[in-house]
Structure formats: C-alpha cells, structure tokens
C-alpha positions as CSV (number, residue, x, y, z in Angstrom):
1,X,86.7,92.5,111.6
2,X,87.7,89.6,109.4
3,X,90.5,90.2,106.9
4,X,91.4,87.7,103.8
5,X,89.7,86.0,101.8
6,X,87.2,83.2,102.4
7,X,87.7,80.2,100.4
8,X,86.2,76.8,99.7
9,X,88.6,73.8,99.1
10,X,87.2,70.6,97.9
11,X,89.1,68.2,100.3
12,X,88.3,69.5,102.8
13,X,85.9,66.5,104.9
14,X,84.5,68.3,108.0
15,X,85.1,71.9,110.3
16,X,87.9,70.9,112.4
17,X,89.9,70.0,109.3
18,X,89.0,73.3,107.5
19,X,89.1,74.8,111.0
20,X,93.0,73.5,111.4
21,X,93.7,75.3,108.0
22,X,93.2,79.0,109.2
23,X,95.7,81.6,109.0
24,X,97.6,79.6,106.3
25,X,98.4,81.0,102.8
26,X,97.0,79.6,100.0
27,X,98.8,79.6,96.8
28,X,97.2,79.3,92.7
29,X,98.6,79.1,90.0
30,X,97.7,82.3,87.8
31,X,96.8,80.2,84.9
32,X,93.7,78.4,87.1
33,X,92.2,81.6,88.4
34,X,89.5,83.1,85.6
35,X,90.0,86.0,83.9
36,X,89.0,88.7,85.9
37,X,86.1,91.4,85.0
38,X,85.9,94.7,83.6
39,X,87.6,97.0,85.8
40,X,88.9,93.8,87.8
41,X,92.9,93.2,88.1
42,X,94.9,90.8,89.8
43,X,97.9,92.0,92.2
44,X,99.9,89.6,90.1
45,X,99.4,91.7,86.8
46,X,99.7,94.8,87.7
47,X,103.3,94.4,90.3
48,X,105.8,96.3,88.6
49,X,103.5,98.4,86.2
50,X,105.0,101.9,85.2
51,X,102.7,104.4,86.9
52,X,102.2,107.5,84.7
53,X,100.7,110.9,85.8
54,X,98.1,111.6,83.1
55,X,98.9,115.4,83.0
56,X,102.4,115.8,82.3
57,X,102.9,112.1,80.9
58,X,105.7,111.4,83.1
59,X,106.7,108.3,85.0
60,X,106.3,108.3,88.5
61,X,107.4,105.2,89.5
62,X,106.1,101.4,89.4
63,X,103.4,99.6,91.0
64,X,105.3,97.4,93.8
65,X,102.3,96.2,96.5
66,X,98.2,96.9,96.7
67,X,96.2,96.7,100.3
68,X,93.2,94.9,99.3
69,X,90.4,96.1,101.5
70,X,87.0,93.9,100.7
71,X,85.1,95.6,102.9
72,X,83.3,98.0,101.6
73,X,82.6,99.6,105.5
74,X,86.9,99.9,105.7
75,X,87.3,101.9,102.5
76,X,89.1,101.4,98.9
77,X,91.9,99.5,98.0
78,X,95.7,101.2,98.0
79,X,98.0,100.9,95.4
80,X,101.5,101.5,96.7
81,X,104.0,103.0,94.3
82,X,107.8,102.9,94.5
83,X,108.8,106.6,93.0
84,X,113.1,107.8,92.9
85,X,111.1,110.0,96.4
86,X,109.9,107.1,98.3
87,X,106.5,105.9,97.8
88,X,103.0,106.9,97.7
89,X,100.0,105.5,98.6
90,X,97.1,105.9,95.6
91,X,93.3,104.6,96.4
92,X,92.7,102.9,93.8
93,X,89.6,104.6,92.6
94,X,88.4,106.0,89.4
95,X,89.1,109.5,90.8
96,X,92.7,108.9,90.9
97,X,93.2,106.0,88.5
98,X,92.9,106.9,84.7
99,X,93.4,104.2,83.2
100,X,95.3,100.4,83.4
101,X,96.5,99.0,80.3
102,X,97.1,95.2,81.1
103,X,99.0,95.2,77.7
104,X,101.6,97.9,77.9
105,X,101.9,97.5,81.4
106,X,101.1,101.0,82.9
107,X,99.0,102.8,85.1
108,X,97.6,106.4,84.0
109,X,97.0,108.2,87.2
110,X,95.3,111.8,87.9
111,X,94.5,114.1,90.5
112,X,98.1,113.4,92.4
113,X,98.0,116.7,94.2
114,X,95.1,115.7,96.1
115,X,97.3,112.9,97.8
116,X,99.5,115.7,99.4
C-alpha cells in the first residue's frame, strides 16, 4: 500500500523526470499552502501544543509528532504526545479530541482511560 502524499509539480516535463523524483521530500513554505478547513490542521501548527485532559483540566504534555494515515482502509491518524511518563499515542478522533484551539495553542483531550 502506498504511503505519502501524491503531488503535482509544474516542472515537471514527462514520467521518467517525475518518475526520478520518488521517495524525495518535498518542502513548502507554510505561508504558500491554503488555509486548511474546518476541523483540518497542519502538523506544523499544532507541534508543541499543550495537550489538556478535558476532565481534570490538567496538562498532560505537548503535541511533539502525528502519523498521518490517508487511508481511510488503515485507520485514523495518531497524535503522539510527550508527557513527564513517556508518551502516548491519541487517535486523533472526535472521540478522544475535544477540542484544538489554533490560537492558544492547546489540545483538549477526553476519554484518556480508554487508551490504557
């Protein structure tokens, strides 16, 4: 199964040259990308985000790394957080994600007993 993204560039003149680009990373500059949707984040945003439990308002740790995971077939995307324990691994789901605030810079989370 494929993993990545697939992406168009415009200089790109024929297969083998786009074909010769596989498998290398691809960097943009945040400012070029558009803003994302509703309910849409980039990784870029949200690294280093103070994660909250939503029930004791607590901070658990911070945001560090996400798996993106496309594929609807493979499952959810994880959002790995670095807590003074270690870190844990939260699907990034409504059921466990309360809410992201952009602006403050912090993620509400719920239902952490679940991930135990």
């Amino acid at each position: 199964m494929a993993r990545g993204w697939k992406v168009q560039l415009q200089e790109s003149g024929d297969i083998n040259e786009a074909q010769a680009l596989r498998n290398l990373s691809v960097f943009v500059k945040r400012s070029d990308l558009p803003e994302p949707s509703i309910n849409e984040y980039y990784v870029c945003d949200l690294t280093g985000a103070r994660v909250i439990d939503g029930k004791t308002q607590a901070i658990i740790g911070t945001l560090f790394d996400t798996e993106s995971r496309s594929q609807p077939e493979i499952g959810h995307d994880i959002w790995w957080v670095k807590t003074p324990a270690g870190e844990i691994a939260i699907p990034a789901v409504r059921h466990f994600i309360s809410e992201v605030d952009e602006a403050l810079h912090r993620i509400v989370v719920r239902n952490l007993s679940e991930l135990s």
